[in-house]
C-alpha positions, 0 to 999 in steps of 0.5 A, a space after each residue: 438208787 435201790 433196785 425194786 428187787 434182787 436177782 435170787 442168787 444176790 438175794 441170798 448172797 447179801 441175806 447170807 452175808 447180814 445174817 453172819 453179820 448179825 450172828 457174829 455178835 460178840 463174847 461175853 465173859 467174866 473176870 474171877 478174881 480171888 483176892 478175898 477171904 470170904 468167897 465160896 470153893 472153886 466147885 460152887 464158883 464154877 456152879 454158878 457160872 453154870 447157872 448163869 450162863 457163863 460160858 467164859 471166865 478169865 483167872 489171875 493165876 493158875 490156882 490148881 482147884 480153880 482148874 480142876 474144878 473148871 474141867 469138863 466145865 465146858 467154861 473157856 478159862 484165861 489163865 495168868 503167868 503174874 508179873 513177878 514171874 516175868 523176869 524168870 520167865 523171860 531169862 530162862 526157856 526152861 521155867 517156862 517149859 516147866 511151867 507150861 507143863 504144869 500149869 497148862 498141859 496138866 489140865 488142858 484140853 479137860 479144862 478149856 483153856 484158850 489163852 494165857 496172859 503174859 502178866 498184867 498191865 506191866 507198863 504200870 508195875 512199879 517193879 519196872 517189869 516192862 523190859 521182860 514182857 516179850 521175851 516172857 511172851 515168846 519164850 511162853 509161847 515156844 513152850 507151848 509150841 513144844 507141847 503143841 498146843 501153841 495154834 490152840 492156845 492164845 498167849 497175850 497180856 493186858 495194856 491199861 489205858 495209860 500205854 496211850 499218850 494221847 485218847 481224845 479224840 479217839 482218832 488221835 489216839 496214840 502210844 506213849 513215845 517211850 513204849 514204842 519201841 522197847 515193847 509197843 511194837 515188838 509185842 504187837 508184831 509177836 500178836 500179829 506173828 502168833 495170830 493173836 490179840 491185843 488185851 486191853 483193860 478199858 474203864 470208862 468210870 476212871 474217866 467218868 469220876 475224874 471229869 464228871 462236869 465235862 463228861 455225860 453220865 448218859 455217855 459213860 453208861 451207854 444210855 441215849 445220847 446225841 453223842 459226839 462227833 470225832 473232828 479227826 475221823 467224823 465218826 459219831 460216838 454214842 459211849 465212853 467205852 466206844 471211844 476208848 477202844 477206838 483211841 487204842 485202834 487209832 494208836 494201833 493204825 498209827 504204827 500200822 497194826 489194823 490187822 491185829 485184833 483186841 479183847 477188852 480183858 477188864 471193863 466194868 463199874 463200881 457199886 460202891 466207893 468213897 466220897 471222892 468217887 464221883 459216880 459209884 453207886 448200884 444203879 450206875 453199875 446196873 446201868 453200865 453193866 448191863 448196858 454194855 452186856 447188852 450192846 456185846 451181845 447184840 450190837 456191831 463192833 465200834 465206830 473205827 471197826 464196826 465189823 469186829 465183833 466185841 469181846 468182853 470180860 466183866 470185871 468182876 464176878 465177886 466183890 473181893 473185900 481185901 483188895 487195897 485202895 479206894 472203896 470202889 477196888 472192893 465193890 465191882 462184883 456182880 455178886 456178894 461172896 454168899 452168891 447173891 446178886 448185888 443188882 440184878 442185869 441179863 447176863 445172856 442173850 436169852 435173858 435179853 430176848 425174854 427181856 429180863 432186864 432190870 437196868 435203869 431204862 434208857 431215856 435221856 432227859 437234859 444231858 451234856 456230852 463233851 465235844 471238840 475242844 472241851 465244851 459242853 452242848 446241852 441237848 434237848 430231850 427225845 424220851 427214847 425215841 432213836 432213829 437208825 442211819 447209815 455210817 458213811 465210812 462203811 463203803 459204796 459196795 457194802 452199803 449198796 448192797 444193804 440198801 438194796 436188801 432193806 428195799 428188797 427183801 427186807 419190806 422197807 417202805 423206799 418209795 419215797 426215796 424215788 425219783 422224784 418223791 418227797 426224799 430223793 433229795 439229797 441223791 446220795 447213796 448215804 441219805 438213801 440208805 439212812 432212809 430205808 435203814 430207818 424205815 426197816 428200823 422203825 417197821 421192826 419196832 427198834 428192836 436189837 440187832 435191827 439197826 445194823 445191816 451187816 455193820 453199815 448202820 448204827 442208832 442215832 438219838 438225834 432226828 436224822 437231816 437230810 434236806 428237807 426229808 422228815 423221817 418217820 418215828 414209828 409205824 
């Protein structure tokens, strides 16, 4: 049970340590693809980042007027060594060398550049590049060791959703069989030799349109929903894309590689697309993109690593009108080529705070999320309302400590979680402190980043039961 009050030096201590939790939220960037004939010079692209406060942008190559004109910028830049270039690259140290010295160092550090990606999801390049990944990626990243530049510099490469054999439930999560081996393993053991970090591409809407009658649209765009419950792990998830990145954690666990960490280098949603395309359209990407800038820049990590801070590209920053394929490759763009806006969302922090938000609001009517074994549940409609409980699976220590700061300093109303109060029961450090998370919660008017207490805590849209304790909606 919550202490009345902290000593002043554990005050401080748990105040400090929730404060960096909440401080480390996560990174938001862009995906600046090129494959167009109809988009602005490099020099006003990078006027428009500006402008909207993007401080981080990921490229497909290594264009020479993309970089120069990104210098000085004070933009961080991804660059890309393509897939057609793997083979070269893995066979021969003095390509690499060569292209390092001309695609890196010739512009680095005037130009940011924090990480190069080793091709781009190789395992689904029909050119069969696989079997080149790693050795490219070490032999890339012993050139940059020549340079010395290999401690500033990341050296990666993006994995699409396909690697896995298995994502539902996200805690079965697992490689391919026939990728584990060759590549899985060896390229994680570089990441984790190199300190560096997965790159995944995670794209709810692929998932969203091929099984819309099975899939809550509220659950792929992030809007409230009562979410579903992992029978492997008992987490709750409340997004597609919360439990897409956990089924590739989960894949990562299996081989034992919980210390390597993951940007998601591609997620976003289309605008348009054909008639087959089940859930294109400008509100659903409004939704979606907005929705996830927002939960990057003011949520926790996800449910399987809620202490992991997301890192997130967007894809994309322009529609590109000559990318091949169905309609929606040519409408993921946040901006038409003459630098509108194809809907309007808060890109930063500081537009969230000043709450200049344009997305659908976040209401769940009627709505139908996928639970174990493939059904479907209908839910009853809560308007908006949320509750904030705590996460069982964040420790003893951790949760106690939270508790005793929403009990504390942070002016929760606990009493009725004393002894012999109306909410004692059940006595479990877990029902307490979704109690006095809660009431801290609803005190602070629900706003961001007050459900969280350093990553114990997340939003639930369903009345939270605990015995026979009525949680309280607002003061």
């Amino acid at each position: 049970m919550a202490s009345p009050s902290l000593s002043s030096s554990f005050f401080f201590f748990i105040l400090f340590s929730l404060l960096s939790a909440l401080s480390h939220a996560g990174s938001f960037g862009i995906n600046y693809g090129r494959v167009a004939d109809d988009l602005p010079p490099p020099s006003k692209v990078v006027e428009l980042l500006k402008s909207q406060g993007l401080t981080r942008v990921k490229l497909y190559d290594t264009d020479a007027d993309v970089l120069t004109a990104l210098a000085n910028s004070g933009i961080s830049v991804v660059v890309a060594l393509p897939n057609e270039l793997l083979s070269t690259a893995a066979a021969d140290q003095s390509f690499t060398d060569a292209w390092v010295q001309a695609n890196i160092t010739n512009y680095y550090p005037a130009t940011q550049i924090e990480a190069i990606a080793v091709g781009n999801e190789v395992f689904v390049d029909p050119k069969n590049t696989t079997k080149f990944l790693v050795p490219a990626m070490k032999n890339v990243y012993a050139s940059l060791v020549k340079q010395n530049i290999s401690s500033d510099i990341k050296i990666s490469s993006p994995i699409a959703l396909s690697a896995l054999q298995s994502s539902y439930p996200s805690s079965a999560g697992s490689f391919k069989s026939e990728l584990i081996e060759p590549v899985i393993k060896p390229m994680l053991d570089f990441l984790r030799g190199t300190a560096s970090y997965l790159m995944v591409n995670a794209y709810p809407f692929f998932a969203y349109s091929a099984n819309a009658d099975e899939i809550s649209l509220d659950y792929a765009l992030f809007k409230e929903n009562p979410g579903v419950v992992d029978s492997g792990n008992g987490l709750t998830y409340h997004s597609l894309f919360d439990a897409e990145i956990d089924a590739v954690f989960a894949a990562m666990s299996a081989l034992q590689y919980d210390d390597v960490k993951m940007v998601v280098t591609e997620t976003g949603w289309p605008s348009k697309g054909d008639v087959d395309e089940v859930g294109a359209s400008e509100e659903n990407a409004a939704s979606y993109n907005g929705n996830l800038v927002k939960r990057v820049l003011t949520g926790s990590g996800t449910p399987l690593r809620p202490n992991d801070p997301l890192n997130v590209f967007l894809f994309a920053l322009f529609n590109e009108n000559e990318k091949p394929g169905p309609k929606s490759e040519r409408n993921y763009g946040l901006f038409y080529p003459n630098e509108q806006k194809v809907y309007n969302i808060p890109l930063t922090l500081r537009e969230l705070k000043d709450g200049n938000e344009t997305a659908p609001s976040l209401n769940v009517e009627k709505s139908q999320v996928p639970v174990t074994g493939g059904g479907r549940v209908e839910t009853m409609s809560f308007h908006g309302q949320t509750w904030c409980v705590a996460n069982g699976h964040a420790g003893e220590e951790k949760l106690k400590a939270a508790l005793d700061y929403a009990c504390g300093e942070g002016g929760a109303d606990c009493r009725p979680i004393q002894e012999g109060s109306t909410c004692y029961d059940p006595n479990t450090l877990e029902a307490h402190a979704s109690y006095a998370f809660n009431s801290y919660y609803q005190l602070k008017s629900r706003g961001p980043g007050t459900c969280n207490f350093g990553g114990t805590a997340h939003v639930t849209t369903q009345p939270p039961r605990y015995g026979n304790c009525v949680f309280p909606t607002g003061y």
